[in-house]
C-alpha positions in Angstrom: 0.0 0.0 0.0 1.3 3.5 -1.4 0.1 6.7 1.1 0.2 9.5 -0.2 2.6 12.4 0.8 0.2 15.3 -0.2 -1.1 17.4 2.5 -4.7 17.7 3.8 -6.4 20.5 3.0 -9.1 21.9 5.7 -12.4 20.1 4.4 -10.3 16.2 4.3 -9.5 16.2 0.8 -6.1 15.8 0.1 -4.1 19.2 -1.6 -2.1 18.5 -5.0 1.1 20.3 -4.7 2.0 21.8 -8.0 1.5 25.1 -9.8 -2.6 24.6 -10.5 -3.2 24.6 -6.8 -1.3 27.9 -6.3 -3.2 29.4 -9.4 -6.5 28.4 -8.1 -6.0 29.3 -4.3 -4.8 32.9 -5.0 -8.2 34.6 -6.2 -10.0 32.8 -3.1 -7.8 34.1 -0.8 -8.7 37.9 -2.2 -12.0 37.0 -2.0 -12.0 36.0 1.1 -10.2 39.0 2.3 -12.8 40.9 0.5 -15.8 39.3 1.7 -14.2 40.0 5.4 -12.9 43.5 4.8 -17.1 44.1 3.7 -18.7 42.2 6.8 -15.8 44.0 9.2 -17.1 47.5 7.6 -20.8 46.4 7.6 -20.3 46.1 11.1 -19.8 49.5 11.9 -21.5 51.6 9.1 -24.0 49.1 8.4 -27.1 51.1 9.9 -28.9 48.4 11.0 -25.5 47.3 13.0 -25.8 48.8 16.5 -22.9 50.6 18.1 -20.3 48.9 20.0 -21.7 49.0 24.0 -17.8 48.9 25.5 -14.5 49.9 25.0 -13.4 46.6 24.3 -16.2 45.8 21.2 -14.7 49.3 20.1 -11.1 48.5 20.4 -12.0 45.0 18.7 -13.2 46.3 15.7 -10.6 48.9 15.5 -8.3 45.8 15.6 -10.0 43.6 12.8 -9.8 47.1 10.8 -6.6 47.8 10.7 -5.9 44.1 10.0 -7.6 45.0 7.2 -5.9 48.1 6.4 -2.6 46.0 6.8 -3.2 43.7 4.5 -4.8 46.0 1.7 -2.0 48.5 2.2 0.6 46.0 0.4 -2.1 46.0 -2.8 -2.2 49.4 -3.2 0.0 51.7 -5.3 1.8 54.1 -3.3 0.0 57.1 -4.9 -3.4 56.6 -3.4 -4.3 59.3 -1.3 -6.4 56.9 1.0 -3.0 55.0 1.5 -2.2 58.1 3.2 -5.2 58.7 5.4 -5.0 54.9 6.1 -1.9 54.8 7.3 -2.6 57.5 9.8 -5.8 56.5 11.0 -4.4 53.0 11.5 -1.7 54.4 13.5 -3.5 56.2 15.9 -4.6 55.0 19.3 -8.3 55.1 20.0 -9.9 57.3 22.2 -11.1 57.3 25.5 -14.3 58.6 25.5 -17.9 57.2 24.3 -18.6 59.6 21.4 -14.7 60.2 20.0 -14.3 57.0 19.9 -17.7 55.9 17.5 -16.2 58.5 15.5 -12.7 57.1 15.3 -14.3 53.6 14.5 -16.5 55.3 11.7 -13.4 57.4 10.3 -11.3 54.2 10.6 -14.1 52.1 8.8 -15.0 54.7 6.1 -11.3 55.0 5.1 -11.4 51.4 5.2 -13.5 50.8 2.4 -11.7 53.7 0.4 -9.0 51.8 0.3 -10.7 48.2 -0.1 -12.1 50.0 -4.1 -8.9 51.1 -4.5 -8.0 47.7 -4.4 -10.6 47.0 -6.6 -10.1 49.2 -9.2 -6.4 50.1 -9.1 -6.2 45.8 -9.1 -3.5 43.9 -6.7 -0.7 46.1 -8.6 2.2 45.1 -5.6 0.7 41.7 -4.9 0.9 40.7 -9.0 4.4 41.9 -8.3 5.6 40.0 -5.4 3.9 36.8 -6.9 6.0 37.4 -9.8 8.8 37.3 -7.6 7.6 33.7 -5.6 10.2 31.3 -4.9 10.5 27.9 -7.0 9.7 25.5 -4.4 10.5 21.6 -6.2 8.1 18.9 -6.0 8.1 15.8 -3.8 10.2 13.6 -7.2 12.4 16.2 -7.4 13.5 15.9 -3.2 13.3 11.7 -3.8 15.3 12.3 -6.7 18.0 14.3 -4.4 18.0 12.1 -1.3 18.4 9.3 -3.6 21.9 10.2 -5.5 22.6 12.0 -2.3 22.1 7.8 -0.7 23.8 6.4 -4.0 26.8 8.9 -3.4 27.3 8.0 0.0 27.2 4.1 -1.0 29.9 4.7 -3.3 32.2 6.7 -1.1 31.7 4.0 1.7 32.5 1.4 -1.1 35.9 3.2 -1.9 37.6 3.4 1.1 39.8 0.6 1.4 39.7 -1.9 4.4 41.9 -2.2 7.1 
């Protein structure tokens, strides 16, 4: 019996390493991050969403949203004025009080979005990049292939050395 060395994806089927699996996993992935950078925003400018009752629901989503803003910020040209306004907003602490602090969550949410279109329409300009730049990784016959004339070499130097 023969198991096989692929790993497992999340649902029990069992991944194909290789260059199709890469292709096909990359535009989930931004979809996903879409579909959670939406439901994150919803959350607060939604206006059937209610407002967060404590600090800590506030400083939550403040959290998940500049997740978000990290993560969109590496898609986005450097020329985008909400890159800017991101960046800032991202950076700065939340405030103390009740009403500053729904503001900062709304300001932080709106800018959010800005920058989740200019994703959209500007397309993943740095990510195409990077993925242009991904590191060959060799397939599972290419490492039995190595650790096999690695073995062979080894047999052939212990052959050679002469007996004492």
């Amino acid at each position: 019996m023969r198991l096989s060395l692929a790993p497992w994806q999340a649902d029990g089927q069992r991944a194909m390493p290789g260059r199709k699996a890469r292709v096909t996993d990359e535009p989930v992935r931004r979809r996903d991050q879409a579909a959670a950078t939406a439901e994150t925003v919803a959350l607060v400018l939604d206006e059937e969403s209610p407002l967060p009752q404590t600090s800590a629901d506030v400083e939550d989503l403040a959290r998940r949203l500049r997740g978000h803003i990290d993560q969109l910020v590496v898609m986005v040209p450097n020329e985008e004025p909400a890159l800017r306004r991101a960046q800032q907003l991202g950076s700065a602490e939340v405030p103390d009080s009740y009403v500053p602090s729904r503001v900062y969550l709304v300001q932080l949410a709106k800018v959010t979005q800005e920058l989740a279109t200019a994703v959209g329409t500007c397309g993943s300009h740095r990510a195409k990049q990077q993925r242009g730049r991904r590191r060959w990784t060799p397939g599972i016959n290419v490492l039995r292939g190595t650790v096999f004339a690695l073995a062979l070499a080894c047999l052939f130097l212990a052959a050679s050395v002469p007996r004492a």
